[in-house]
C-alpha positions in Angstrom: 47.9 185.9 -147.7 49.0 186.1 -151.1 50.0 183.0 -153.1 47.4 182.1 -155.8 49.8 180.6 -158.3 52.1 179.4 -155.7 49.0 177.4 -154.5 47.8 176.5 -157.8 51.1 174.7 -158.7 51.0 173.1 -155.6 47.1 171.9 -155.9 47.8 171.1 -159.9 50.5 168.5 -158.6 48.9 166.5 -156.4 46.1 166.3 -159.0 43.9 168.9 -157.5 41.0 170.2 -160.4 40.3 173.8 -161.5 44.0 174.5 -159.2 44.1 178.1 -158.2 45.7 181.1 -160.5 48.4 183.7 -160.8 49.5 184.5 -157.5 50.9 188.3 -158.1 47.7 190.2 -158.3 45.0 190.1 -155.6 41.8 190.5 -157.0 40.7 194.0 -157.1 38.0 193.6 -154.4 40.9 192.4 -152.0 43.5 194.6 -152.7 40.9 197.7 -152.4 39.7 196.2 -148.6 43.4 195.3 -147.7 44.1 198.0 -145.5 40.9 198.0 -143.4 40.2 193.9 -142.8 42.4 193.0 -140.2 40.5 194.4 -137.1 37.4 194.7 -138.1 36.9 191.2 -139.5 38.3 189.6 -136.6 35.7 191.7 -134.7 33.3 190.3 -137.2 34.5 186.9 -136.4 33.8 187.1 -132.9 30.5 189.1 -133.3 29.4 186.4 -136.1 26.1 184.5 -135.2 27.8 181.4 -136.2 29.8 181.7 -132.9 28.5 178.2 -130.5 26.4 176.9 -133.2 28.2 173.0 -132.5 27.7 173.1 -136.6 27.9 169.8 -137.9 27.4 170.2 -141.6 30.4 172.3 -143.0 31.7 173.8 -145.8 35.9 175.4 -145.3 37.4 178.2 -147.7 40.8 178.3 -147.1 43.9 175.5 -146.7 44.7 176.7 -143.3 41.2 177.2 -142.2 40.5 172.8 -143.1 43.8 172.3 -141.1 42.3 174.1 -138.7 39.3 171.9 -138.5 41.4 168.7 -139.2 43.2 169.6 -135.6 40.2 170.1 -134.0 39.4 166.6 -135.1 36.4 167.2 -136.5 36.7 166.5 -140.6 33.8 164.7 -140.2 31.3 167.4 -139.8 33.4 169.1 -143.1 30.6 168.7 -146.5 32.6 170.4 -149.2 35.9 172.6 -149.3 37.8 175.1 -151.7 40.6 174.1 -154.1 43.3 175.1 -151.9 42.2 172.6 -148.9 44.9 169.8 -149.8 45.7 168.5 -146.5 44.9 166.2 -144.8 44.2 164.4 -148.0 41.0 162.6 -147.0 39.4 166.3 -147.8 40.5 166.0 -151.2 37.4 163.3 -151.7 35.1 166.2 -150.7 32.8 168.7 -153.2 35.1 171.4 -154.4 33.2 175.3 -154.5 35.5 176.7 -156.4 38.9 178.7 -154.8 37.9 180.1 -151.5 38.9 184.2 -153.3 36.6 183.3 -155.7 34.0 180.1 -154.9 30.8 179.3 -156.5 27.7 180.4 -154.7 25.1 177.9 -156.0 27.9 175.0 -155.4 28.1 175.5 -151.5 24.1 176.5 -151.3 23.4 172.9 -152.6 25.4 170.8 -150.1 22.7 172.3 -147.7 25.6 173.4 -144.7 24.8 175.0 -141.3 28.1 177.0 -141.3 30.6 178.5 -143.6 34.2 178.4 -142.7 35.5 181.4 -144.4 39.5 183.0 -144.6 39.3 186.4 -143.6 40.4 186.5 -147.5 37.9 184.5 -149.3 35.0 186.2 -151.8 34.4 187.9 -153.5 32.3 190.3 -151.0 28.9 190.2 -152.6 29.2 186.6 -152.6 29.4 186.4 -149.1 26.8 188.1 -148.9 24.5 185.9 -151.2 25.3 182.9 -148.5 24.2 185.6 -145.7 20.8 186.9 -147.5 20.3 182.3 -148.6 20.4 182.1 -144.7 23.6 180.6 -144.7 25.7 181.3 -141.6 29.1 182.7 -142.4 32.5 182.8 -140.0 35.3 185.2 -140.7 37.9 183.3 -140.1 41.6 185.6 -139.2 44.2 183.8 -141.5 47.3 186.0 -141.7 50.6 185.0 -141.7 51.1 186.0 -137.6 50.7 184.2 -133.9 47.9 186.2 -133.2 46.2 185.7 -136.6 46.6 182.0 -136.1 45.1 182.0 -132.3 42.1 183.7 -133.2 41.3 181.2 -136.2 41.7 178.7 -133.9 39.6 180.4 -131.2 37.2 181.0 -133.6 36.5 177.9 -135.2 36.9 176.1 -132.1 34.0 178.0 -130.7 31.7 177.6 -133.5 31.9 174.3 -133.6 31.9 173.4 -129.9 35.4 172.6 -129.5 37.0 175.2 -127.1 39.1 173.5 -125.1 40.8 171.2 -127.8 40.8 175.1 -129.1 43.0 175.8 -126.2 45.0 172.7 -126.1 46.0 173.7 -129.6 46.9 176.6 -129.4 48.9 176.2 -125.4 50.7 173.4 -128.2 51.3 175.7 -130.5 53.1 177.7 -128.7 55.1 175.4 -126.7 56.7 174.9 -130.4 56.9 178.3 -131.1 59.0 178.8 -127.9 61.2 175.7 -128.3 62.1 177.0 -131.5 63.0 180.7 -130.3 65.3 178.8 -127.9 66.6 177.1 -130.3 67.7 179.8 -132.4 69.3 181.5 -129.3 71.1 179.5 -128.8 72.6 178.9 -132.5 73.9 182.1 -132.0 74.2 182.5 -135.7 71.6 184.0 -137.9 71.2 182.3 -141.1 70.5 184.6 -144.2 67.9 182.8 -146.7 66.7 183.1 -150.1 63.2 181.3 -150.4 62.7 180.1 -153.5 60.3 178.8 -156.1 60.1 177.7 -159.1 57.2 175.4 -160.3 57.1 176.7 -163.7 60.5 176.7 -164.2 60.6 180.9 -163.4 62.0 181.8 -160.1 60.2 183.0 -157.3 61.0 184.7 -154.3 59.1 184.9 -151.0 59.1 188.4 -149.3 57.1 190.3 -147.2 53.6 189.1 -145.7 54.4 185.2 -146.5 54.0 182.8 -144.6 57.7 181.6 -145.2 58.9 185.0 -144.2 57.0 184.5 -140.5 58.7 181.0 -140.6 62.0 182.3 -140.7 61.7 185.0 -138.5 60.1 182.5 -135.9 63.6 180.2 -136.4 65.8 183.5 -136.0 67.1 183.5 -140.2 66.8 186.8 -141.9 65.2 186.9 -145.1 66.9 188.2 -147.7 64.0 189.1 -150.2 63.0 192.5 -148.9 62.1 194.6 -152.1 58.5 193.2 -152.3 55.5 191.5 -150.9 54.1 188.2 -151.3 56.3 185.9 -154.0 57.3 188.0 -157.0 59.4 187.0 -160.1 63.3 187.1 -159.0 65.9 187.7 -161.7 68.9 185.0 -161.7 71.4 188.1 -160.9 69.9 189.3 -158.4 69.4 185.8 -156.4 73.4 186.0 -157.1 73.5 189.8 -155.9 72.2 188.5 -152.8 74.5 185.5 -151.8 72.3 183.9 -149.6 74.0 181.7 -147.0 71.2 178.9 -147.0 68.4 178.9 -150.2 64.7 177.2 -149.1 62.6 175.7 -151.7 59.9 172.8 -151.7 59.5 168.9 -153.5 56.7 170.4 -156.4 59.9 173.0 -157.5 62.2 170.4 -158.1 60.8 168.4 -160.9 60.1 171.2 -163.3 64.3 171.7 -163.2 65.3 168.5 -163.2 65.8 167.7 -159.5 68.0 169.4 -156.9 71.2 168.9 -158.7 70.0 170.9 -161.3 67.8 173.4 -159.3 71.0 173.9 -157.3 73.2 174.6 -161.0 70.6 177.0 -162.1 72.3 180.2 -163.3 72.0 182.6 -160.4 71.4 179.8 -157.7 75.0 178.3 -158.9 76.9 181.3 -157.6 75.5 181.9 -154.3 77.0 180.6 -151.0 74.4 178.0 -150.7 74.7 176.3 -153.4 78.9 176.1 -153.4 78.1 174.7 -149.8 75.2 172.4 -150.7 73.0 173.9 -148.3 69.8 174.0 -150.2 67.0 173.2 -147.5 63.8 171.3 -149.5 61.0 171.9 -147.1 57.1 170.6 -147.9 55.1 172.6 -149.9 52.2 173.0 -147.8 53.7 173.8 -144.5 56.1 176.0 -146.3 53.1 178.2 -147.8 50.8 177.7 -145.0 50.9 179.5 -141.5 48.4 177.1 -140.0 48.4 174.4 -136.7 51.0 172.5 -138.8 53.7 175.3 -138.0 55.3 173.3 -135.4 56.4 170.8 -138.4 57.5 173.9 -140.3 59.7 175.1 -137.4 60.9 171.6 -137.3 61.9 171.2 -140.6 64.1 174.2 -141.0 65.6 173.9 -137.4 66.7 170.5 -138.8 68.1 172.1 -142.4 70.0 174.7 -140.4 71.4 171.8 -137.8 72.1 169.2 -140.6 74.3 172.2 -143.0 76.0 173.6 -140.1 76.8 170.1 -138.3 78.2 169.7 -142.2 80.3 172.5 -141.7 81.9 171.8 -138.4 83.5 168.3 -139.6 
């Protein structure tokens, strides 16, 4: 929900243009509607006359909103995108509007689409709007960090575009995953107690509350340990060693910027904790790792395997 410079970093290194911005603040517009958009908009997604319009000229706000449509298989309808659609990569030839919490008006008007694809989070409001008053249909699309978030997307997308039983097969997918990973932390029997960290500008962050990392690690039965704020917020060096995390999480695009894991692992702070005495740093893709979209089964899988890979370690 919120992770503008998180994103940013991530869009800057794979070469994305005008990348997104400093993730801390929400814009004032969203933080002021936080509190009251989770019902009503996915009301307003479901009342939304771009419900069963079988659209075939699109334009996507939002990275998990394109996966969405890329696992619906239809990228092909898809005219133009936001910065923060990255995967899969063929969107990245596409017309960029802008980021999706603030896109360009006039750029999404001219590629002429039937249908806006639009994260419950994208605007600002009045330029919503705008599309609305040009004529331009506009979907609400649910795109928090939970299950249910995630199935009404789908639903929703799926049934504006025609698509509503690959929208089912998804998410009946989706949450075969979801359950083979709850069994699989069951029967670990251990919970692990992880640190997720960034650091693409060479300042630690920390994943807490409302992330999409934090619903990955509950879903795989670890227990975050950054519980003092929201979203990813700057993490001093003694207090990642205050909290001795048992396993650390962190993606490719931090490495570089410290000199690879070696040195990400020798970091002050990192080098006293736990994790890094016992190697058990777990390097998970960017992306997935920031994203709660239909990917999340390769999420799930990739931690499942850092958790079995550290403690298989262990056992020898």
């Amino acid at each position: 929900m919120r992770r503008r410079s998180f994103l940013g970093s991530v869009a800057g290194a794979v070469g994305t243009a005008g990348a997104l911005s400093a993730l801390p603040a929400l814009p004032a517009w969203a933080q002021q509607g936080r509190d009251q958009q989770g019902a009503a908009q996915r009301g307003d997604a479901r009342r939304s006359d771009a419900r069963r319009i079988d659209a075939r000229r699109i334009v996507s706000l939002g990275g998990s909103v394109t996966e969405i449509v890329e696992a619906l298989q239809a990228t092909d309808r898809l005219v133009g995108v936001d910065s923060s659609s990255l995967y899969p990569a063929s969107v990245r030839q596409l017309p960029q509007v802008g980021y999706y919490r603030n896109f360009g008006v006039e750029g999404i008007a001219s590629l002429r689409p039937e249908l806006v694809l639009a994260s419950e989070h994208a605007g600002p409001p009045q330029s919503i709007e705008q599309l609305r008053k040009l004529g331009i249909r506009v979907l609400s699309v649910p795109s928090n960090p939970t299950l249910a978030s995630l199935h009404q997307g789908i639903e929703a997308v799926a049934a504006a575009l025609g698509l509503d039983e690959r929208g089912r097969a998804l998410i009946r997918n989706i949450d075969n995953e979801v359950a083979q990973a709850r069994r699989a932390a069951a029967e670990r029997g251990t919970t692990p107690r992880v640190l997720v960290l960034s650091s693409h500008t060479g300042r630690l962050q920390a994943a807490g509350r409302e992330t999409a990392a934090d619903a990955l690690l509950a879903l795989v039965g670890a227990q975050n340990l950054f519980t003092s704020g929201s979203s990813y917020k700057p993490i001093a060096t003694e207090a990642v060693a205050a909290l001795a995390p048992d396993f650390i999480i962190t993606s490719p695009l931090s490495l570089p910027a410290n000199g690879g894991l070696a040195a990400f692992a020798a970091q002050p702070g990192i080098s006293a904790t736990p994790a890094a005495r016992a190697k058990r740093i777990i390097v998970v893709d960017d992306l997935l790792l920031l994203g709660f979209g239909p990917r999340i089964a390769q999420a799930l899988r990739q931690l499942q395997a850092g958790f079995a890979e550290h403690e298989t370690s262990q056992a020898r």
